[in-house]
C-alpha positions in Angstrom: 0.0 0.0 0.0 1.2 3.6 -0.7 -0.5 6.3 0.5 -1.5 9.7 -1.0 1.6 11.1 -0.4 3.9 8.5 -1.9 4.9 6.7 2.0 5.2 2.8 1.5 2.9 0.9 3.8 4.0 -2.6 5.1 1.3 -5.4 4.5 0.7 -5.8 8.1 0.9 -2.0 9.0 -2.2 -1.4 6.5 -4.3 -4.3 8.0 -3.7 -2.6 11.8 -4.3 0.6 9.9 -7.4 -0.6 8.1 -9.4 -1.8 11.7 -9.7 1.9 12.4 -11.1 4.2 10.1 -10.4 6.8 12.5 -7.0 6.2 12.9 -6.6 5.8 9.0 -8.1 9.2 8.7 -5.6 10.8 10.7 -2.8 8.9 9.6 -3.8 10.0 5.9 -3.3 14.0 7.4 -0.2 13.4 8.6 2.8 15.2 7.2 4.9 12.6 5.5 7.8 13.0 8.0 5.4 11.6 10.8 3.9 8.9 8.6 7.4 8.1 8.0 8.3 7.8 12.0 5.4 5.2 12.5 6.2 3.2 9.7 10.1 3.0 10.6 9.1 2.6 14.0 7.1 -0.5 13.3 9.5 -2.1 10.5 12.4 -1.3 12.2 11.6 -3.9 15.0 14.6 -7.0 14.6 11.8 -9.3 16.5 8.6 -10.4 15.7 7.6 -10.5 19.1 8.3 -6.7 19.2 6.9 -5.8 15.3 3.6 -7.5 16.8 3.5 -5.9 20.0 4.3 -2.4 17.6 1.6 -3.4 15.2 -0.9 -3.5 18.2 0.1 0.0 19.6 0.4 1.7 16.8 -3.9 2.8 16.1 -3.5 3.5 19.9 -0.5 6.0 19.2 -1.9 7.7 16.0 -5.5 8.4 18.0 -3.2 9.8 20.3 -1.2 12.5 17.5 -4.7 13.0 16.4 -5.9 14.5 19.6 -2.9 16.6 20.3 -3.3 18.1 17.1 -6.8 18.4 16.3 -6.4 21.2 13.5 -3.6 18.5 11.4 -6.2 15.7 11.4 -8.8 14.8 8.8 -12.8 15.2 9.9 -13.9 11.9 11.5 
C-alpha cells in the first residue's frame, strides 16, 4: 500500500491501519515525515515479538497525535 503522499505501507501495517477508520483518517493527514516515523518505528523492530506488540500499539498512538493536534487531522 502507498499512500497519497507516496509513504510505503508494510502489508501488516495497512491491516492494523485498516481496523480503524479513525485512525486511518488521521494517519492519511499526517505530514509525510510523521507517517514516515510510524512506519520506521514498526518495520524497524529485529523481532517479531516486538513488530507485533508495535503493530498492536500503533492505532493506539496515531488516536493519540490525532488529539494533540486536532487542526492536522482529517474530519472523522
Amino acid at each position: 500500500m502507498i499512500t497519497r503522499k507516496g509513504i510505503a505501507i508494510p502489508e501488516k501495517f495497512a491491516r492494523t491501519l485498516g481496523t480503524d477508520a479513525r485512525a486511518l483518517a488521521i494517519f492519511e493527514a499526517m505530514r509525510p515525515s510523521c507517517q514516515n516515523r510510524y512506519v520506521k518505528w514498526v518495520s524497524e523492530a529485529k523481532r517479531e515479538e516486538t513488530k507485533a506488540r508495535r503493530l498492536k500499539k500503533v492505532n493506539e498512538m496515531i488516536l493519540d497525535y490525532g488529539r494533540r493536534h486536532p487542526n492536522r487531522r482529517s474530519p472523522p
